[in-house]
C-alpha positions as CSV (number, residue, x, y, z in Angstrom):
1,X,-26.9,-68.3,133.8
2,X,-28.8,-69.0,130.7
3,X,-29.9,-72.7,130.5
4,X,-28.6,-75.2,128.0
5,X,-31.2,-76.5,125.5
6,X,-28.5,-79.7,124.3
7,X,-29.5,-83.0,122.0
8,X,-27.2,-86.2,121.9
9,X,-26.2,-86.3,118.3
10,X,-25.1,-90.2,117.9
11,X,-24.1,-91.6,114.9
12,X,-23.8,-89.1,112.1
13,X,-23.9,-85.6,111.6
14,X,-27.3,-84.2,111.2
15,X,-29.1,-84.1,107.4
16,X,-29.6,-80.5,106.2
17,X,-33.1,-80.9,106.0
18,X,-33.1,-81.3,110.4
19,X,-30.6,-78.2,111.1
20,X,-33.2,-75.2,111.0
21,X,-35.5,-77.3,113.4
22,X,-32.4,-78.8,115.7
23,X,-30.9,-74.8,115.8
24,X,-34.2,-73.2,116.8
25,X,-34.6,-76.4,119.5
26,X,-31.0,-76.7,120.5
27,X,-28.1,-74.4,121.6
28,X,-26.1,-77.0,122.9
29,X,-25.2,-80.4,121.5
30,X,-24.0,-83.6,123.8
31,X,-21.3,-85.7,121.5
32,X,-20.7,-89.0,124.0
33,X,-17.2,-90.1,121.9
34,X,-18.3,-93.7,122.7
35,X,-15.2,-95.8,123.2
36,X,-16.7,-99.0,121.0
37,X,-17.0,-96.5,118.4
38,X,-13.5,-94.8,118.5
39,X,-11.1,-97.5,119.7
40,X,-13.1,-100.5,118.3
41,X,-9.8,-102.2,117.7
42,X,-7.3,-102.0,120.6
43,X,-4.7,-99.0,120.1
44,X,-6.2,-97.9,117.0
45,X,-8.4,-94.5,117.2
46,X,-10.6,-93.8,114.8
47,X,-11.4,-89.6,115.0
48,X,-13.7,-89.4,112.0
49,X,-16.9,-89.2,113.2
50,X,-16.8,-87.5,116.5
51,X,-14.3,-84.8,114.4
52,X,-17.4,-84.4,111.5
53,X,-19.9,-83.7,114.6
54,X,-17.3,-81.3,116.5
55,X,-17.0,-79.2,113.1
56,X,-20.6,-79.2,112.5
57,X,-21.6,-77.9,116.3
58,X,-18.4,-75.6,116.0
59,X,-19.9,-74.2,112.5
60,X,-23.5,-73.8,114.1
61,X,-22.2,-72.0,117.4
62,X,-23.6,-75.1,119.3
63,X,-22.0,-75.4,123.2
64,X,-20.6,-78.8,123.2
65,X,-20.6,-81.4,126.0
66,X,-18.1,-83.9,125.5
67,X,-19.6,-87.5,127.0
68,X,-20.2,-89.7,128.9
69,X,-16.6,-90.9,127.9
70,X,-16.9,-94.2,129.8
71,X,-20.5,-95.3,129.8
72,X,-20.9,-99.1,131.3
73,X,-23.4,-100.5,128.7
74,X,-21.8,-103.4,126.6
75,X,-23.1,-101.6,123.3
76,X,-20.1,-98.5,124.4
77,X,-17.4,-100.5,125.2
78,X,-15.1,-102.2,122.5
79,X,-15.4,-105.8,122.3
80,X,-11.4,-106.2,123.6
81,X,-11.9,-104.3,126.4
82,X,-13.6,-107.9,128.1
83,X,-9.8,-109.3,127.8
84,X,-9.6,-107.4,131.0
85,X,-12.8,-108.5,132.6
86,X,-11.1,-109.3,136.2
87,X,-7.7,-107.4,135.8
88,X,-9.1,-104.4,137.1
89,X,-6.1,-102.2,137.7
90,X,-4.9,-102.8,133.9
91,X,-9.0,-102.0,133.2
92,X,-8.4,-98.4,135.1
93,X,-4.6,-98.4,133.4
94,X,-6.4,-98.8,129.8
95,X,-9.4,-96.8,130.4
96,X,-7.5,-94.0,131.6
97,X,-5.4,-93.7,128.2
98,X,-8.2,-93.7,126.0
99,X,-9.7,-90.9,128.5
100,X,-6.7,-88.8,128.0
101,X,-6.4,-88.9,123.8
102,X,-9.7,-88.1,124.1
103,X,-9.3,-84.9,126.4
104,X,-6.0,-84.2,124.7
105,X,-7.7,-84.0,121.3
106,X,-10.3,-82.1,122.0
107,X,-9.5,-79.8,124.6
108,X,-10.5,-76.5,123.7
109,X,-13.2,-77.5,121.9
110,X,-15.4,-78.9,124.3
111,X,-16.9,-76.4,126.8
112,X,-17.9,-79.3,129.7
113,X,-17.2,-83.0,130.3
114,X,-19.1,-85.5,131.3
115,X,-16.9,-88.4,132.7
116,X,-19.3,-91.5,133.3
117,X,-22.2,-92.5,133.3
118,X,-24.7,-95.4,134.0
119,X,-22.0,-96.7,136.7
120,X,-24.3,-97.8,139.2
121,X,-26.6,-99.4,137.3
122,X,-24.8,-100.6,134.1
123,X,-23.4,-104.1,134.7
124,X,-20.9,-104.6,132.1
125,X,-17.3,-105.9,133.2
126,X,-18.8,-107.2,136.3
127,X,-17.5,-104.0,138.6
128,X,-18.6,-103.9,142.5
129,X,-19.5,-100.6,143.7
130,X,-16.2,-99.7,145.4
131,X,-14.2,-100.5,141.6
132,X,-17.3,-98.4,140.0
133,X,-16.3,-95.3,142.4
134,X,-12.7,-95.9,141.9
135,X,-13.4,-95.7,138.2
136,X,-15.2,-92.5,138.0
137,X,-12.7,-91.2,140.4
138,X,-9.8,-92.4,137.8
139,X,-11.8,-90.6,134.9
140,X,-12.6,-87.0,136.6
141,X,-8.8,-87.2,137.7
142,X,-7.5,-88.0,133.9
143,X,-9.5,-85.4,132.5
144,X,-8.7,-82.9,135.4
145,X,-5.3,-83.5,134.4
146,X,-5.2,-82.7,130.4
147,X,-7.8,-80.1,131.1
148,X,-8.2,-77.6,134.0
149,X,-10.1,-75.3,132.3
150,X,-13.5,-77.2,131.5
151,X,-16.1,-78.1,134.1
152,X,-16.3,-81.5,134.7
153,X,-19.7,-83.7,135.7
154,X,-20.8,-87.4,136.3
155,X,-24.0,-88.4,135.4
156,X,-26.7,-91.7,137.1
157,X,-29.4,-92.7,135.4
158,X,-32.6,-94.0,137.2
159,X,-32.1,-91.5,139.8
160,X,-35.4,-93.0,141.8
161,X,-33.1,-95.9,142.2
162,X,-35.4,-98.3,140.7
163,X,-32.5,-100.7,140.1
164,X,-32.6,-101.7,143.4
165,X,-35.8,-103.3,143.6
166,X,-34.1,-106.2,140.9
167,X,-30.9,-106.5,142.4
168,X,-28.7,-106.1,145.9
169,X,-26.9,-102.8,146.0
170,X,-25.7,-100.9,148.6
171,X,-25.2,-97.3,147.2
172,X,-28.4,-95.5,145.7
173,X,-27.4,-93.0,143.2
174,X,-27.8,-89.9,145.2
175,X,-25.3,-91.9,147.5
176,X,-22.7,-92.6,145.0
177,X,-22.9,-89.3,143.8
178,X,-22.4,-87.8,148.1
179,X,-19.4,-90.4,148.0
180,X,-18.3,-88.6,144.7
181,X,-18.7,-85.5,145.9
182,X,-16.7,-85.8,149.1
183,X,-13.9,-87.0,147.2
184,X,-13.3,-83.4,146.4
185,X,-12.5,-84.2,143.2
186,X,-13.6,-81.3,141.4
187,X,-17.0,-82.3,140.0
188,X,-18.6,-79.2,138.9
189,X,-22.1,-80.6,138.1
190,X,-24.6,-83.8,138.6
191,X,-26.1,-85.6,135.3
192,X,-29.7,-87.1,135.6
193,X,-30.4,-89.5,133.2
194,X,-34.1,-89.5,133.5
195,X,-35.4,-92.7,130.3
196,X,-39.4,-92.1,130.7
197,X,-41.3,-95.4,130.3
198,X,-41.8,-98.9,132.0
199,X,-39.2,-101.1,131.1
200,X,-36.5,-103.0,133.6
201,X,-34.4,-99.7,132.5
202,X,-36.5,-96.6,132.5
203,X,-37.3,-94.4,135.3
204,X,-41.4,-94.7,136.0
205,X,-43.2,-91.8,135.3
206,X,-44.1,-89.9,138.0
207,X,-46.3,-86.7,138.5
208,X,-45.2,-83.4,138.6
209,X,-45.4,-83.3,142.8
210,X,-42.9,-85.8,143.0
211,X,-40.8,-85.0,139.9
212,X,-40.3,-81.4,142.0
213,X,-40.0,-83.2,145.1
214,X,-36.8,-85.5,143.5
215,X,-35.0,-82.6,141.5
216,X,-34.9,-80.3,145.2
217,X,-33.3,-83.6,147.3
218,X,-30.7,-83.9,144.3
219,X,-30.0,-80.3,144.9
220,X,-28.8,-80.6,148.3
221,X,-26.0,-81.9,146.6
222,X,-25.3,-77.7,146.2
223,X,-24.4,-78.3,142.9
224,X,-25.8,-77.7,139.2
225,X,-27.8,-80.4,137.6
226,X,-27.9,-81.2,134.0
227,X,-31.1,-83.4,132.9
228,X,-30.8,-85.8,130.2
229,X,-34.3,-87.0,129.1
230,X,-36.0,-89.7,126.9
231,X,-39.6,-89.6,126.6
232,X,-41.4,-92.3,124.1
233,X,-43.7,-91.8,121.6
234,X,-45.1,-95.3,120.4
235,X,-46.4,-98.0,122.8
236,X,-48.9,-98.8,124.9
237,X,-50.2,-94.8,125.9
238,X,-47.2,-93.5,124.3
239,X,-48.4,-91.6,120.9
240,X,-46.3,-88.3,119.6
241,X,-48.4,-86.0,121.4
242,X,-48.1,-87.6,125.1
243,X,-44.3,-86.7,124.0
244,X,-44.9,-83.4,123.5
245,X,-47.2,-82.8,126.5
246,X,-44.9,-84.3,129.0
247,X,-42.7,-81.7,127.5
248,X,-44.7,-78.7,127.8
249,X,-46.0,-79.5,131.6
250,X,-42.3,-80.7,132.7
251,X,-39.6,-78.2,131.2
252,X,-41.4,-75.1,133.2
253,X,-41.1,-77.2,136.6
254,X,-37.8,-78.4,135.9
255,X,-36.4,-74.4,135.2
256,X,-38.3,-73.1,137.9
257,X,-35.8,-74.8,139.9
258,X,-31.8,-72.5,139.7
259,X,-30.2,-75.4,140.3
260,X,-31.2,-76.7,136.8
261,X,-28.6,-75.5,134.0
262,X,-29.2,-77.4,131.0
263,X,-31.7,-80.3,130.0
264,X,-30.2,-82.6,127.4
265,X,-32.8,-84.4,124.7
266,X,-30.8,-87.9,124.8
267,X,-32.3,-89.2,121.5
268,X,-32.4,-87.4,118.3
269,X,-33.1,-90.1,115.5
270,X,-35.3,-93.1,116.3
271,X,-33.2,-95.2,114.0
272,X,-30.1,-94.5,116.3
273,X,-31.7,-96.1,119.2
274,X,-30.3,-99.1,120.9
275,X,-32.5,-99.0,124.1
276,X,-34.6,-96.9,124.6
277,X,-37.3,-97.1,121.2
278,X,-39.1,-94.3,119.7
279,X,-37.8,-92.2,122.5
280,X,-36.3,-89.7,118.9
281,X,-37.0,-86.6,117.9
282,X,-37.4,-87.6,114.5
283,X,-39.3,-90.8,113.4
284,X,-38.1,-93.7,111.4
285,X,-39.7,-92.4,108.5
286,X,-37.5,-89.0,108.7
287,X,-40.2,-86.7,110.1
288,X,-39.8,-84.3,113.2
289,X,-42.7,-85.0,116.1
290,X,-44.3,-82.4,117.3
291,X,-42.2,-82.5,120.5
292,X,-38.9,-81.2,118.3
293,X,-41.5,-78.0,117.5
294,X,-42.5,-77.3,121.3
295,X,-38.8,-77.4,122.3
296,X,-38.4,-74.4,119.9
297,X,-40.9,-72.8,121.9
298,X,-39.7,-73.2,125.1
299,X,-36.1,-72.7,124.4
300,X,-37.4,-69.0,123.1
301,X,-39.2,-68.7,126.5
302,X,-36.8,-69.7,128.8
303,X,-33.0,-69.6,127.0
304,X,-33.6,-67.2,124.1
């Protein structure tokens, strides 16, 4: 299989001036159909902006990723949904609906799903490990159900598990995912959500030994993985160029490995960020980094 070369687009459909740089980088896009952003008020869907991105990947020949569609960070959840904070059987009742006119929309038009992601580690609604599982297991099933045609995958971020050096947990994310797995639910492929840096929320850098070393026990899962990277570009020894290098000595190790079907560039605009800063493609200022260049290159080499 040819590998994915996918960006996240966020907020907006891309300027003209970025689409001959984004379609030589990318032949895949990632559009997450936040829930905040579509049902910000309960029961009323707003399509407009997820539809505007769909037609613009659909008019460029962009592969489209639907997802995550439930993400546990409080910035991609509507503000109502904390009414249920507690109830969590209406919370699986509610969350399932707005899967399913989500599916139901745009099945069809999306070639893969990604159900959930940042379970484990994101705390919003105050979910225990067993309601997280029974969660993603609620969302794979809804989706399975409007759509039987389109793979489906969950994604964990901080797949080192650095999470639980800050707080008690008993699952690590390979774990969760095994329990996942075994559920025989029909996942089709694992997400890594791999946020480059040193905050409470990235994943450390690591060197290319152990990078290798992390991506081949993730494979014993025997099933496809699908990367989703942030690497900075401003503070501390972050500078545009460590961005692009990290690129260049990472993206040959990480398709070496068959296991490896797409890598997903989880920022494209610095001004869209809400965690993870200067971790774009494209500066505040409007201009590409070098790093949106070197992906052309490397898509040519490895996913002409």
């Amino acid at each position: 299989m040819v590998p994915l070369f996918a960006v996240r687009l966020s907020n907006s459909v891309p300027r003209p001036a970025l689409a001959a740089p984004l379609l030589a980088g990318f032949n895949a896009v990632t559009i997450p159909f936040a829930w905040g952003t579509i049902e910000a008020d309960e029961g009323r869907q707003n399509w407009s902006q997820a539809d505007a991105k769909l037609q613009w990947c659909q008019a460029n020949g962009l592969r489209i990723c639907g997802g995550p569609l439930i993400e546990l960070e409080r910035h991609a959840l509507p503000d109502w949904i904390y009414l249920w904070e507690g109830d969590f059987d209406n919370l699986l009742i509610v969350a399932g609906d707005y899967v399913r006119a989500v599916v139901k929309r745009y099945r069809g038009k999306v070639h893969f799903w990604n159900a959930t992601g940042r379970l484990i580690t994101g705390e919003a609604l105050g979910l225990d490990e067993e309601q997280k599982l029974r969660l993603a297991g609620k969302v794979i099933e809804t989706i399975r159900a409007v759509d039987s045609q389109a793979p489906v995958l969950v994604s964990f971020d901080q797949p080192w598990a650095e999470y639980m050096a800050r707080r008690e947990a008993e699952l690590s994310p390979l774990q969760f995912a095994e329990a996942l797995v075994r559920s025989d639910l029909g996942i089709a492929g694992i997400g890594l959500e791999i946020n480059v840096g040193t905050g409470t929320n990235n994943t450390l850098p690591r060197d290319l030994f152990e990078f290798s070393n992390h991506l081949d026990l993730w494979g014993t899962l025997g099933l496809p993985l699908l990367l989703s990277l942030r690497v900075p570009s401003d503070g501390g020894s972050f500078t545009p160029g460590w961005q692009q290098h990290w690129l260049e000595r990472y993206l040959p190790l990480i398709f070496a490995r068959p296991t490896v079907q797409a890598i997903i560039w989880n920022q494209l605009l610095d001004t869209d960020a809400v965690d993870f800063p200067h971790t774009g493609l494209v500066d505040s200022g409007g201009h590409a980094k070098p790093a949106l260049a070197a992906l052309a290159v490397l898509r040519k080499k490895y996913s002409a």
